[in-house]
PDB file of N, CA, C and O in Angstrom:
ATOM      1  N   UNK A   1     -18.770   6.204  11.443  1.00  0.00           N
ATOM      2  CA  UNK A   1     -19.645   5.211  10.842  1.00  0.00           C
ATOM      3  C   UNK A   1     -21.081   5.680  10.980  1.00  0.00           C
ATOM      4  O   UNK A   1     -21.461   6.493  11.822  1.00  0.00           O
ATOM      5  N   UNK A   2     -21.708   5.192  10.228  1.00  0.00           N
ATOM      6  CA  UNK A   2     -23.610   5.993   9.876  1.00  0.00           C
ATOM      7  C   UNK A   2     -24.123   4.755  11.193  1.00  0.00           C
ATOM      8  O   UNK A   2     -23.397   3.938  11.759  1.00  0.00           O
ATOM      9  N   UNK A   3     -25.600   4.995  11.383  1.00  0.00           N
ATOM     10  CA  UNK A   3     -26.248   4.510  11.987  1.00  0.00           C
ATOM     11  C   UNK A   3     -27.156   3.160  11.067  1.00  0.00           C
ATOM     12  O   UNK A   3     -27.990   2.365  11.502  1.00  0.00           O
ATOM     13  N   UNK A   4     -26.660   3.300   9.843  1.00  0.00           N
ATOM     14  CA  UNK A   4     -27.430   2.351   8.796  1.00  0.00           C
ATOM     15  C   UNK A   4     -26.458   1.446   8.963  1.00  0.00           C
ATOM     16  O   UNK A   4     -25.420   1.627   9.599  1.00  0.00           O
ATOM     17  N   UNK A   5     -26.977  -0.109   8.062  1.00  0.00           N
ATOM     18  CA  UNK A   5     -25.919  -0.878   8.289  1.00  0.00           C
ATOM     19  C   UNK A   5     -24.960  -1.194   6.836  1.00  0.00           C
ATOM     20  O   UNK A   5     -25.420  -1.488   5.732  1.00  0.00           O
ATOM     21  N   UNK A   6     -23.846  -1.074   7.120  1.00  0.00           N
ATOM     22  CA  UNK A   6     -23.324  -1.383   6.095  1.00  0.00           C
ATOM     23  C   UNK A   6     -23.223  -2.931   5.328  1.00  0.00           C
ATOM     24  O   UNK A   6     -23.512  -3.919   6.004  1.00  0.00           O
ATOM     25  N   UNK A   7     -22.756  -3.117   3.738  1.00  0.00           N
ATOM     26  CA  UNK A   7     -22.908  -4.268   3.028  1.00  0.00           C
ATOM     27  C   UNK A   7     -21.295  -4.902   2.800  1.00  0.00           C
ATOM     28  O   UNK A   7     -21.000  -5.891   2.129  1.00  0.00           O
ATOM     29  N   UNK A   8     -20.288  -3.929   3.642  1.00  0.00           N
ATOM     30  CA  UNK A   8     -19.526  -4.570   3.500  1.00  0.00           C
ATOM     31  C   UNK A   8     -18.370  -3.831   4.589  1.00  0.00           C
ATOM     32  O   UNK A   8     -18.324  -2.604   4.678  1.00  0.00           O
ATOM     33  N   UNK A   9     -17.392  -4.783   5.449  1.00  0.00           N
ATOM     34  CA  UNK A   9     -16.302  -4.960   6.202  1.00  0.00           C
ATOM     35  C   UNK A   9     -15.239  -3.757   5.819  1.00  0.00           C
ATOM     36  O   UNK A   9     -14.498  -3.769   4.836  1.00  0.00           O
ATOM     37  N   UNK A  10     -15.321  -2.800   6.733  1.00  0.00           N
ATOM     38  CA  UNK A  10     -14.495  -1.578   6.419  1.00  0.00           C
ATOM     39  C   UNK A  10     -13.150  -2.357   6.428  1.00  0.00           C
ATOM     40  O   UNK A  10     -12.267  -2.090   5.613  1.00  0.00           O
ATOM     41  N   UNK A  11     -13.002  -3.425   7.463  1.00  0.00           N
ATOM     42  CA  UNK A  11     -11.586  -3.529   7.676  1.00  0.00           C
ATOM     43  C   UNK A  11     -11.287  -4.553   6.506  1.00  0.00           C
ATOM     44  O   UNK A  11     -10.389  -4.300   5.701  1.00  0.00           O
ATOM     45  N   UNK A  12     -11.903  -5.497   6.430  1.00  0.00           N
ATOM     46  CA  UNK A  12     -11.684  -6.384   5.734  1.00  0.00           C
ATOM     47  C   UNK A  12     -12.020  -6.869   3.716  1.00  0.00           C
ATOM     48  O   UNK A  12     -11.570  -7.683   2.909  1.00  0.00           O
ATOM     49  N   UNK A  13     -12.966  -5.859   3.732  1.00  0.00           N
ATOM     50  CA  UNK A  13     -13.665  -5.538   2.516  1.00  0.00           C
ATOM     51  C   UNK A  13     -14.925  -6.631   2.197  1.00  0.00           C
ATOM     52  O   UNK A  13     -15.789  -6.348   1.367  1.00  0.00           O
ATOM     53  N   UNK A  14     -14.933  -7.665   2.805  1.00  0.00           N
ATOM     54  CA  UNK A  14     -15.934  -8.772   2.693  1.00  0.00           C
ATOM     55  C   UNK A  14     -16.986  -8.263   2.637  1.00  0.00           C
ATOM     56  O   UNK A  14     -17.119  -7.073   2.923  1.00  0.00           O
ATOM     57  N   UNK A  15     -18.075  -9.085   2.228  1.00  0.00           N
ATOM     58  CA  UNK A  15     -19.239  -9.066   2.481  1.00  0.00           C
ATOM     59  C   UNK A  15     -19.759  -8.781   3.961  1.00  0.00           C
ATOM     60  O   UNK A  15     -18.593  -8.659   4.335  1.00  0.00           O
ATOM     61  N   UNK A  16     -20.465  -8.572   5.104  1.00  0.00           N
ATOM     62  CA  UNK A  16     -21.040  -8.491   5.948  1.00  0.00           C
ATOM     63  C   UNK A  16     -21.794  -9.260   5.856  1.00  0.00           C
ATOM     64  O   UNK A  16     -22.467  -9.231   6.886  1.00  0.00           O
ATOM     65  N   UNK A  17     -22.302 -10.365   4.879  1.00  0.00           N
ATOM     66  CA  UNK A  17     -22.994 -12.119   5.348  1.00  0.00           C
ATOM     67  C   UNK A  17     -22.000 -12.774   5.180  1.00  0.00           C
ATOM     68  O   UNK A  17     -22.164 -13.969   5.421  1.00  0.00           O
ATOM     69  N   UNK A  18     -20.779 -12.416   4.783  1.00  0.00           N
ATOM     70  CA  UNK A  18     -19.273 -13.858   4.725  1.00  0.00           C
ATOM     71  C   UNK A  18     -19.099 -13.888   5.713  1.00  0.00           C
ATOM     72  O   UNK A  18     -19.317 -12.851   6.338  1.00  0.00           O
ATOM     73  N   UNK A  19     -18.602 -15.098   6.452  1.00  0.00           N
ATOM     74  CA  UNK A  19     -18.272 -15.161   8.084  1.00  0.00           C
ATOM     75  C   UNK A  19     -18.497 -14.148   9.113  1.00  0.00           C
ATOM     76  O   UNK A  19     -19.401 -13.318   9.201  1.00  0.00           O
ATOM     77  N   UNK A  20     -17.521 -14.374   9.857  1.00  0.00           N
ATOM     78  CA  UNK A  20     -17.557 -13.379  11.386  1.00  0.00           C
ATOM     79  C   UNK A  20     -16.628 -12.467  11.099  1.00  0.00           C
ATOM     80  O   UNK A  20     -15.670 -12.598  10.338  1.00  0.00           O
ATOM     81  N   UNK A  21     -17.009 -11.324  11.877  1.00  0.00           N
ATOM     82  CA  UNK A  21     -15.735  -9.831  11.611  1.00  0.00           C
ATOM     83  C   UNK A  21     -16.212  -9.085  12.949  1.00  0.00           C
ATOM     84  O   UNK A  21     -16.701  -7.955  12.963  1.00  0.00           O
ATOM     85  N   UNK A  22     -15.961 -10.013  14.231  1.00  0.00           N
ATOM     86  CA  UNK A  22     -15.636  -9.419  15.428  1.00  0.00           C
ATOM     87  C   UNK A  22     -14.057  -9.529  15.794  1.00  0.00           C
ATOM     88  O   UNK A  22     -13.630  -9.673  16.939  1.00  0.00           O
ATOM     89  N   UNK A  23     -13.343  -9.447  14.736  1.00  0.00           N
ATOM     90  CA  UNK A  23     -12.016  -8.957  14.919  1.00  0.00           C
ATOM     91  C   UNK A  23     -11.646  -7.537  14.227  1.00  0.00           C
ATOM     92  O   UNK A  23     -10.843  -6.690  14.618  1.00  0.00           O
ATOM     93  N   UNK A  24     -12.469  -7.536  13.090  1.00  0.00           N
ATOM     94  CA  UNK A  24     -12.361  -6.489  12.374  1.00  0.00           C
ATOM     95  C   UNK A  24     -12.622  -5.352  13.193  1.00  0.00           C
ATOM     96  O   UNK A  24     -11.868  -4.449  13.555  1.00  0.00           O
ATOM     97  N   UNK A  25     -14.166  -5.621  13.480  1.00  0.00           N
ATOM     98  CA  UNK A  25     -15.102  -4.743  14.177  1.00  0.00           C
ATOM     99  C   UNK A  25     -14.172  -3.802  15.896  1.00  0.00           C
ATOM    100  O   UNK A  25     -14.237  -2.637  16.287  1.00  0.00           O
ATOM    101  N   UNK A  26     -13.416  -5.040  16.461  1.00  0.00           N
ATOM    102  CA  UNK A  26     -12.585  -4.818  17.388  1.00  0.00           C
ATOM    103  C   UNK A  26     -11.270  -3.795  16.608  1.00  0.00           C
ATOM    104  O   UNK A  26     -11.189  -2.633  17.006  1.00  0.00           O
ATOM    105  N   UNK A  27     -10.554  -4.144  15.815  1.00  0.00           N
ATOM    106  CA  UNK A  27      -9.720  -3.344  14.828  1.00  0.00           C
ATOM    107  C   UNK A  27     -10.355  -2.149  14.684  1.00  0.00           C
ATOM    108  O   UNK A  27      -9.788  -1.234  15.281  1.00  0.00           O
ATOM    109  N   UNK A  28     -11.143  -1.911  14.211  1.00  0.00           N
ATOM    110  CA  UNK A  28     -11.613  -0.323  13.529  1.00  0.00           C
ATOM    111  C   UNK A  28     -12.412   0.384  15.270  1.00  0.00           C
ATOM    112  O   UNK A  28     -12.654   1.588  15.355  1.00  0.00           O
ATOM    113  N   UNK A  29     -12.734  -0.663  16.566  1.00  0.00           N
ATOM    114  CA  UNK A  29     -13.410   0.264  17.326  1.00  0.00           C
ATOM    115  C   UNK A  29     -12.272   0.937  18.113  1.00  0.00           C
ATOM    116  O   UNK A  29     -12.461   1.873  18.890  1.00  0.00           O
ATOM    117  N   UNK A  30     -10.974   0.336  17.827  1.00  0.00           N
ATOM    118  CA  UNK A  30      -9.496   1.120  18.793  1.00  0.00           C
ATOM    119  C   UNK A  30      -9.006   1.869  18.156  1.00  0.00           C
ATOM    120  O   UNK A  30      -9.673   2.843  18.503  1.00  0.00           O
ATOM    121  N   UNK A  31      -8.464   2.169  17.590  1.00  0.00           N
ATOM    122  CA  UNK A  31      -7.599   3.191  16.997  1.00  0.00           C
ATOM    123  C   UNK A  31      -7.083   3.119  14.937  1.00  0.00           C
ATOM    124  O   UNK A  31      -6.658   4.027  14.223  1.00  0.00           O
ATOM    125  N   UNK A  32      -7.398   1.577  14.584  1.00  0.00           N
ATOM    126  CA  UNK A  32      -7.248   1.547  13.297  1.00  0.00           C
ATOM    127  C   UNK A  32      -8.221   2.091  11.815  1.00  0.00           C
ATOM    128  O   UNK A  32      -9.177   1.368  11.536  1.00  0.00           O
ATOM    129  N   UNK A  33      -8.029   3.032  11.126  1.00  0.00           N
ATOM    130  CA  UNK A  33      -9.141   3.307  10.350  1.00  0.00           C
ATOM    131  C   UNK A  33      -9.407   2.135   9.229  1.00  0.00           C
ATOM    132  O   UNK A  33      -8.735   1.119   9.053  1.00  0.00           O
ATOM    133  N   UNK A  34     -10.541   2.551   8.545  1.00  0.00           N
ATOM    134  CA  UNK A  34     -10.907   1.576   7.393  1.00  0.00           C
ATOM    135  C   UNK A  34     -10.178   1.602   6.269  1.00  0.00           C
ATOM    136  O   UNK A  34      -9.587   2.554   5.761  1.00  0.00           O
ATOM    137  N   UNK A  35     -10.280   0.282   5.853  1.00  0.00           N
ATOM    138  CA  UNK A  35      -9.460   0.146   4.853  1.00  0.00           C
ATOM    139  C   UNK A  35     -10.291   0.056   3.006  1.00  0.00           C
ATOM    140  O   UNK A  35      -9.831   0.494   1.952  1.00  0.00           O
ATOM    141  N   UNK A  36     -11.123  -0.411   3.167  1.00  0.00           N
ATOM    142  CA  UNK A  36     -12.735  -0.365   2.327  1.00  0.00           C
ATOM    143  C   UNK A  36     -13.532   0.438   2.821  1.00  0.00           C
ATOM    144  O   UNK A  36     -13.585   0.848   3.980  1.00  0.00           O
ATOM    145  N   UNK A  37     -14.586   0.837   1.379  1.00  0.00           N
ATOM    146  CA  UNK A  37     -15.403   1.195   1.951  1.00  0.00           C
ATOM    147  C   UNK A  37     -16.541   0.677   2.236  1.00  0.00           C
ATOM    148  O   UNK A  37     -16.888  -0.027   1.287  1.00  0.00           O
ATOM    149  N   UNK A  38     -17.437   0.668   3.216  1.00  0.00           N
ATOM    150  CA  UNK A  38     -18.391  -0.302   4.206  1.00  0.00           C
ATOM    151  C   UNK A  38     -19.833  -0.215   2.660  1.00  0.00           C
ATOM    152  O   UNK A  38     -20.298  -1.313   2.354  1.00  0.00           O
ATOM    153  N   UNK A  39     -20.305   0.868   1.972  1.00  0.00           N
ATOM    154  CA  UNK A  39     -20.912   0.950   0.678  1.00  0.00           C
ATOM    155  C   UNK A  39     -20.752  -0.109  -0.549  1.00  0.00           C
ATOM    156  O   UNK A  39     -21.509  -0.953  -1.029  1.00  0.00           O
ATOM    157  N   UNK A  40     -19.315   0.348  -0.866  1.00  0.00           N
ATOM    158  CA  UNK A  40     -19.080  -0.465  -2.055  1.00  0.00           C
ATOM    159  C   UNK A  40     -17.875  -1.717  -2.043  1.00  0.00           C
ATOM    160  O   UNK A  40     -17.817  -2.552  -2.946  1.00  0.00           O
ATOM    161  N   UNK A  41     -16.992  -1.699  -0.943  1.00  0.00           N
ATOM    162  CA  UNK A  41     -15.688  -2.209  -0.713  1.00  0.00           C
ATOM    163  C   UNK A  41     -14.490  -2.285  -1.470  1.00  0.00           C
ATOM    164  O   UNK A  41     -13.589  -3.108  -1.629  1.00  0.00           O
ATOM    165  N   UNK A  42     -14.905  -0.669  -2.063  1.00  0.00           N
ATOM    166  CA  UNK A  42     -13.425  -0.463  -3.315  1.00  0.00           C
ATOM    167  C   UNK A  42     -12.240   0.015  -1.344  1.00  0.00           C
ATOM    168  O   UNK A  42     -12.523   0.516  -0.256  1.00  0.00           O
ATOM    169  N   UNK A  43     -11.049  -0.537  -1.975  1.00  0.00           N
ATOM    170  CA  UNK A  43      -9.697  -0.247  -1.173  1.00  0.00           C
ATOM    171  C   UNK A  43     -10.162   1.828  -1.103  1.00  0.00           C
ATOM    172  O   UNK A  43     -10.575   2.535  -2.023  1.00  0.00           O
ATOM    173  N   UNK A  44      -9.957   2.081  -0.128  1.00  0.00           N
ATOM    174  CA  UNK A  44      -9.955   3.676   0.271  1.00  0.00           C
ATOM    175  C   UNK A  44      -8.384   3.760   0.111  1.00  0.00           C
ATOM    176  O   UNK A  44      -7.574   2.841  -0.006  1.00  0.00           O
ATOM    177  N   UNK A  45      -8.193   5.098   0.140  1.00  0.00           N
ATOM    178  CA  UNK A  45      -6.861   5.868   0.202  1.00  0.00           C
ATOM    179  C   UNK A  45      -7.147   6.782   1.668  1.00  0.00           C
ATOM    180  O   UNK A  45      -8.016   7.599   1.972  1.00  0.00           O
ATOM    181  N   UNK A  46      -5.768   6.116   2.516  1.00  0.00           N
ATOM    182  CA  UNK A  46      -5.876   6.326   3.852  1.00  0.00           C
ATOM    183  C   UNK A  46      -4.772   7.269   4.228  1.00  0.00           C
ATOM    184  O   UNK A  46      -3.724   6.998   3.642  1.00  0.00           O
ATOM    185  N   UNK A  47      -4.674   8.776   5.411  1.00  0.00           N
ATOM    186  CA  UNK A  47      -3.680   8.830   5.825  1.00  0.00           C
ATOM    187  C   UNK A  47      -3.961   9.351   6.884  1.00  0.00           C
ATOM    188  O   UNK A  47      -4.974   9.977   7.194  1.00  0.00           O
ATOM    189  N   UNK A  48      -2.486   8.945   7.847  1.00  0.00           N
ATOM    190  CA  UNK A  48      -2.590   8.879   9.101  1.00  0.00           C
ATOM    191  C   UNK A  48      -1.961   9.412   9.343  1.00  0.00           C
ATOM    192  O   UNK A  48      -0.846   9.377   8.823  1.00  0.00           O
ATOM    193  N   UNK A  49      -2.401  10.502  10.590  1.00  0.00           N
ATOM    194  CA  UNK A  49      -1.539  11.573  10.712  1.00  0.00           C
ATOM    195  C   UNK A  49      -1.489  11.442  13.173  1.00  0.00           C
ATOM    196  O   UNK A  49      -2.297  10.840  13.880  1.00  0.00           O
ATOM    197  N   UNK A  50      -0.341  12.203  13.595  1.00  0.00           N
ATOM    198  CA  UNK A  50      -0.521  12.177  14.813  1.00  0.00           C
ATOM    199  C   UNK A  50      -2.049  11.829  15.408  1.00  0.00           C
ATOM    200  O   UNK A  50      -2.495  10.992  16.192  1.00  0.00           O
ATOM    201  N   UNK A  51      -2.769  13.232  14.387  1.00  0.00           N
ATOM    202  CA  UNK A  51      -4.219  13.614  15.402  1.00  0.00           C
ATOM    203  C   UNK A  51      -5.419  12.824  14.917  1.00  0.00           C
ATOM    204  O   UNK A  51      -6.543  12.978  15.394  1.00  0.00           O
ATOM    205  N   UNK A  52      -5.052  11.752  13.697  1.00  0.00           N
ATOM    206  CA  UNK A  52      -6.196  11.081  13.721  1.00  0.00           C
ATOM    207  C   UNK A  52      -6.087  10.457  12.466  1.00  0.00           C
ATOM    208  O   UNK A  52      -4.885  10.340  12.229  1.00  0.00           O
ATOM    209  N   UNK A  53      -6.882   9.921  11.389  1.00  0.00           N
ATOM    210  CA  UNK A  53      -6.560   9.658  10.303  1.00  0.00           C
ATOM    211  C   UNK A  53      -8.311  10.182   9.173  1.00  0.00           C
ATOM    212  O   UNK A  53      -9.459  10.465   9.519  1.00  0.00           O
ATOM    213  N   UNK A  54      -7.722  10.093   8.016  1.00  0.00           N
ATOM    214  CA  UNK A  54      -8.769  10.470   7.148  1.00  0.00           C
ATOM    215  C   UNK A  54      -8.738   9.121   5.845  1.00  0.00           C
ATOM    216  O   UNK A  54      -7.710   8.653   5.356  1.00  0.00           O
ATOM    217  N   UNK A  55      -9.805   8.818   5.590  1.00  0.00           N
ATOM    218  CA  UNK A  55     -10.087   7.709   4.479  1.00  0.00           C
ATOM    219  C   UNK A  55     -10.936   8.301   3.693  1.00  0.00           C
ATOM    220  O   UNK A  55     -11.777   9.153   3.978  1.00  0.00           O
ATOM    221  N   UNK A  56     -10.608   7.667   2.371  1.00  0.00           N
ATOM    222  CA  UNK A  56     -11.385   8.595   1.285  1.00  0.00           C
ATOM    223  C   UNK A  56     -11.995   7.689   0.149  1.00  0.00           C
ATOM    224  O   UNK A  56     -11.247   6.805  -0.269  1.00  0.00           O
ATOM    225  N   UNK A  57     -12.940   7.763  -0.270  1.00  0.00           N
ATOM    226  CA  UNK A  57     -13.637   6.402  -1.212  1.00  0.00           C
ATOM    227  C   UNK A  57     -13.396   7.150  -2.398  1.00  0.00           C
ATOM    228  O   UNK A  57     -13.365   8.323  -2.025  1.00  0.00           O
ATOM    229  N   UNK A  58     -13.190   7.098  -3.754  1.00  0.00           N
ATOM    230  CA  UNK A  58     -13.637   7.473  -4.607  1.00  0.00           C
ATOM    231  C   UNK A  58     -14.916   7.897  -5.290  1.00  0.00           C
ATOM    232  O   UNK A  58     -15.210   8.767  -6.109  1.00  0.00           O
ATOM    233  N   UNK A  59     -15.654   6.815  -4.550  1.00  0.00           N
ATOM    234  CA  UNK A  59     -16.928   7.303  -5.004  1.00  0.00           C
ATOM    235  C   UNK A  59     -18.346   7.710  -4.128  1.00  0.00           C
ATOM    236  O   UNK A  59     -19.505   7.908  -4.492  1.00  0.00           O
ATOM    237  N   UNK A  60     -17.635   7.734  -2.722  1.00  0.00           N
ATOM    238  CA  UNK A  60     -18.716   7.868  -1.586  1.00  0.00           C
ATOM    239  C   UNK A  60     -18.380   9.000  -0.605  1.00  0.00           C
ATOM    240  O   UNK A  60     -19.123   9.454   0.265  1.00  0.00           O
ATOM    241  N   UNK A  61     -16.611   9.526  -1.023  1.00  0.00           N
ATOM    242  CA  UNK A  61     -16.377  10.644  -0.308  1.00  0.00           C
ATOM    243  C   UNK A  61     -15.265  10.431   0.971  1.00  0.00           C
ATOM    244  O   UNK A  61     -14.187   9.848   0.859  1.00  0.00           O
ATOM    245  N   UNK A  62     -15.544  10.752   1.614  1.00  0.00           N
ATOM    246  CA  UNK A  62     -14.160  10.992   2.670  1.00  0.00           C
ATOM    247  C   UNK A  62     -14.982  10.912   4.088  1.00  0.00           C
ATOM    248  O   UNK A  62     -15.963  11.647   4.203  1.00  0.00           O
ATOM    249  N   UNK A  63     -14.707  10.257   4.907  1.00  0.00           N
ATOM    250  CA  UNK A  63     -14.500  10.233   6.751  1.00  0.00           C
ATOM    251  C   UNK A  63     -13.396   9.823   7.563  1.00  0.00           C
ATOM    252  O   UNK A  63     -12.691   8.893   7.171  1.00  0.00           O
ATOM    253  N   UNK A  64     -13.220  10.247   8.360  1.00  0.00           N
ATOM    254  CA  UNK A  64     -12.215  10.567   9.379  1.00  0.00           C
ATOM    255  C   UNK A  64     -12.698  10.071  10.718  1.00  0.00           C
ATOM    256  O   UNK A  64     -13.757   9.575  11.102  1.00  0.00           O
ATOM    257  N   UNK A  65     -11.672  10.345  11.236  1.00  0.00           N
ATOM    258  CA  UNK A  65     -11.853  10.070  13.110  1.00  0.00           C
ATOM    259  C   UNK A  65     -12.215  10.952  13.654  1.00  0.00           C
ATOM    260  O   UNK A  65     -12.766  10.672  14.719  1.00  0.00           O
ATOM    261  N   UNK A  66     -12.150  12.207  13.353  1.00  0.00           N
ATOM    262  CA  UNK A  66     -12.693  13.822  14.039  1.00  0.00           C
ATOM    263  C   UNK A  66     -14.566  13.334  14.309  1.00  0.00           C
ATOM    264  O   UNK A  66     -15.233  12.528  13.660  1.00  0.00           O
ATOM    265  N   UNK A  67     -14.839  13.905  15.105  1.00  0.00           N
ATOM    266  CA  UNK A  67     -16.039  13.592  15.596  1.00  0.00           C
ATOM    267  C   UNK A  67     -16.485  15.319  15.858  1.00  0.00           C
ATOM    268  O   UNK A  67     -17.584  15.608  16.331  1.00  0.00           O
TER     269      UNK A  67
END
């Protein structure tokens, strides 16, 4: 995740002013990747592999869990 803030709920795809998403936020800080993207909140194409997983936006590109 960037250091900017995002406009929308990786996990959830919402807005980031619609309610609360300290469940989400808890979801994506353990082990689950995003499911939107936090930019635009189109659905990503996700896969998960043993060593980590990779998510991919169509139009913003690809991040992963590799650090």
């Amino acid at each position: 995740m960037t250091a900017t803030m995002s406009a929308f709920c990786g996990w959830c795809g919402k807005s980031t002013d619609e309610g609360v998403h300290e469940l989400c936020a808890r979801r994506l800080a353990l082990v689950d990747p995003p499911r939107y993207c936090a930019e635009c909140a189109r659905r990503m194409v996700v896969q998960v592999t043993p060593a980590g997983w990779v998510a991919r936006c169509s139009r913003h590109g690809e991040i992963s869990s590799a650090r």
